[in-house]
N, C-alpha and C positions, 0 to 999 in steps of 0.2 A: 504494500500500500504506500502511496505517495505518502512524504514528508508534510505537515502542515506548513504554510507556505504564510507571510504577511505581506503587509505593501501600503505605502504611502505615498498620499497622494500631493505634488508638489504643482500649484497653477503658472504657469508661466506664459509670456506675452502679453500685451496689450490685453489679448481678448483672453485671459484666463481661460485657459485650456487645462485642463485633468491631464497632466505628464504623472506616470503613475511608478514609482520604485517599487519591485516585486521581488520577494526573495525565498529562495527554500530557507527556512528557518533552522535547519540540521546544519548545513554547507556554509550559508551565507553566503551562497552564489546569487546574486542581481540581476534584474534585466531592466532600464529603462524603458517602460513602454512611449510613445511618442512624448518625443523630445521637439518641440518646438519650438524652444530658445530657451537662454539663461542656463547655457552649458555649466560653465564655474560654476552655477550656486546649485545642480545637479550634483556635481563631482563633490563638492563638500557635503553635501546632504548624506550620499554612498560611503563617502570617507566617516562621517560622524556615526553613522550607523553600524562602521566595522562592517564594512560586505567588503565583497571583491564583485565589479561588473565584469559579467561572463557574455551579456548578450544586448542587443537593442533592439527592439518589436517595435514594427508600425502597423497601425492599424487602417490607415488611407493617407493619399497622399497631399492632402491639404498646410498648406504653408505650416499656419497654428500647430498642427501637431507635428510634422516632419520639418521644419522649417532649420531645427540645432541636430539632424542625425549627421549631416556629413563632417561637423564639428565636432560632434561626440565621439564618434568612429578612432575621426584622426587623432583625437587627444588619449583615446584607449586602446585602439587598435583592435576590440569585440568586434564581433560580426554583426551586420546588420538582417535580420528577418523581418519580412514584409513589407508591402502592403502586397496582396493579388495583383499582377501584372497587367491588368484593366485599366490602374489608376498610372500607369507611365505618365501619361499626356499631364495628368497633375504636378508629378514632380517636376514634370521638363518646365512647369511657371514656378516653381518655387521661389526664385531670384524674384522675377518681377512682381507677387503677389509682396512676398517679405518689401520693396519699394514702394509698393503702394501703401503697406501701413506702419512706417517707418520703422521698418527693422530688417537693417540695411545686412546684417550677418548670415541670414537665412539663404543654403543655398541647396540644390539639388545633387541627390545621391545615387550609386546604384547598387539597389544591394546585392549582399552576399545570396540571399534565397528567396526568391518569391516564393508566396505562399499559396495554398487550394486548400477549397474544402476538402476536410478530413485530414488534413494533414496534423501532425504532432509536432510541436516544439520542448523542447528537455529545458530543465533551469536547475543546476544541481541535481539534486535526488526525483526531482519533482516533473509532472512533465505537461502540461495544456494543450487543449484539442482546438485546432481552427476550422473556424465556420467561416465563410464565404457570404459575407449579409449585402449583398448590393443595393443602390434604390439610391443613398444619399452622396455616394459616387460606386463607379461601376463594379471598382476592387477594393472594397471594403471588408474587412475581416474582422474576425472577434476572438478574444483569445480566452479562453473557455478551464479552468481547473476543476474539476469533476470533485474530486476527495475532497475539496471544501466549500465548495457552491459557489465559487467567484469568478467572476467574468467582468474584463474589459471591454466596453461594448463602443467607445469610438463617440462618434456620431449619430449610430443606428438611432437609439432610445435613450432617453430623460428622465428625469422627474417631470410627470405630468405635461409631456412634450417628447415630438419625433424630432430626427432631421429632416433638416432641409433639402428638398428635391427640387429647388427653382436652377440651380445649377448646371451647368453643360453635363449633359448623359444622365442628372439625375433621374430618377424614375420613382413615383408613389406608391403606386401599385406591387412595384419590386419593394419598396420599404416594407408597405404594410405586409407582404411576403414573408420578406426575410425575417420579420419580429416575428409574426406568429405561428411560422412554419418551421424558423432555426432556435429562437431564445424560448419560447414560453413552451413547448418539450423540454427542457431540461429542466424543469420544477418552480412553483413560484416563492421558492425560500431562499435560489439565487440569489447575490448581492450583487450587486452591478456597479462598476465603476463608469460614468458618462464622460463624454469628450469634456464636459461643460458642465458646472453646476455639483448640487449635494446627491450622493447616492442614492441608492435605491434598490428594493427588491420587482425579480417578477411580479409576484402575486400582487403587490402594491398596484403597481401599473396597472393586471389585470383589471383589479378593482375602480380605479379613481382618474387613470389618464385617459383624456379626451378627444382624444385620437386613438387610442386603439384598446380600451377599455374591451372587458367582452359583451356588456352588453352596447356596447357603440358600436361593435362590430356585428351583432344580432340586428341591431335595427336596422342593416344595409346601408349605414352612412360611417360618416366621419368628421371631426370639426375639419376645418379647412387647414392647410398647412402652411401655416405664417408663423410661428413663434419658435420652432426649432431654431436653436444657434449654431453655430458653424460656418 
């Protein structure tokens, strides 16, 4: 059986983004999951916690959350894993997105592994399954720990809020998909870490979010989708 695993969560950028430190708790082996600036005060955060980084996980490839991997990389020299190979066209703006919202360090990477559904990633003793959630960009993934109910879920879902699919390639339909076909199967006692914003479990959401609640989704609608961040 897997190691129990912790993780904290550190906001960084303009648009406070959920960059999240994950670590096997036995090993003390680390993974930044996106890193989207404010490398140094990542690096001291890992250093203050006594880890060692073994890895970097991205979970799409939008500025905010990838914007500090190629930075990260070269000051550690870890591998980088993901985002699904959908979201290329993202990274290749990373530069000019980081310009437009003055954060001139942000630059595009290419990783060590892209990722697919079903796929496994290892973090010391410990190992997470990748789901494939398209909808809020095309290669959007989520990184999934089984033996303790935690998943980084990016983008996809919120607190009481989806992402956003106004975006180039986004898609709604593929959103409300990927929530209720890939996350709310794996139980609603989940806890979930958001690109954006306070945690959250499935079951919550089932319950009370307005967009993809179950009875929202019983009645054959949905609120409109304007309040996702990202």
């Amino acid at each position: 059986m897997d190691s129990p695993i912790q993780a904290m969560i550190a906001p960084v950028t303009p648009l406070q983004q959920n960059c999240t430190i994950v670590w096997c708790a036995r090993t003390k082996k680390a993974a930044i999951i996106d890193p989207g600036g404010e490398v140094p005060r990542l690096l001291e955060a890992v250093e203050q916690l006594g880890l060692t980084l073994e890895k970097i996980w991205v979970t799409h490839g939008h500025m905010d959350h990838a914007g500090g991997v190629a930075a990260l990389q070269e000051a550690t020299g870890v591998p980088v894993e993901g985002p699904h190979p959908d979201d290329q066209f993202w990274i290749d703006q990373i530069e000019a997105s980081g310009a437009r919202y003055g954060i001139p360090d942000a630059r595009a990477f290419t990783p060590d592994r892209w990722l697919f559904d079903g796929d496994i990633v290892t973090l010391g003793e410990t190992h997470f399954e990748v789901f494939h959630c398209p909808g809020h960009t095309p290669g959007h993934v989520v990184f999934f720990n089984r033996a303790v109910g935690f998943a980084q879920v990016g983008d996809v879902l919120f607190q009481d809020s989806i992402g956003r699919t106004d975006f180039p390639r986004g898609n709604h339909q593929q959103l409300l998909d990927s929530i209720t076909g890939k996350l709310w199967p794996l139980g609603d006692q989940v806890q979930f870490v958001p690109g954006h914003g306070p945690t959250s479990t499935f079951g919550q959401e089932r319950r009370t979010n307005p967009f993809v609640a179950d009875r929202v989704l019983a009645a054959g609608g949905h609120a409109p989708n304007t309040s996702g961040p990202g």
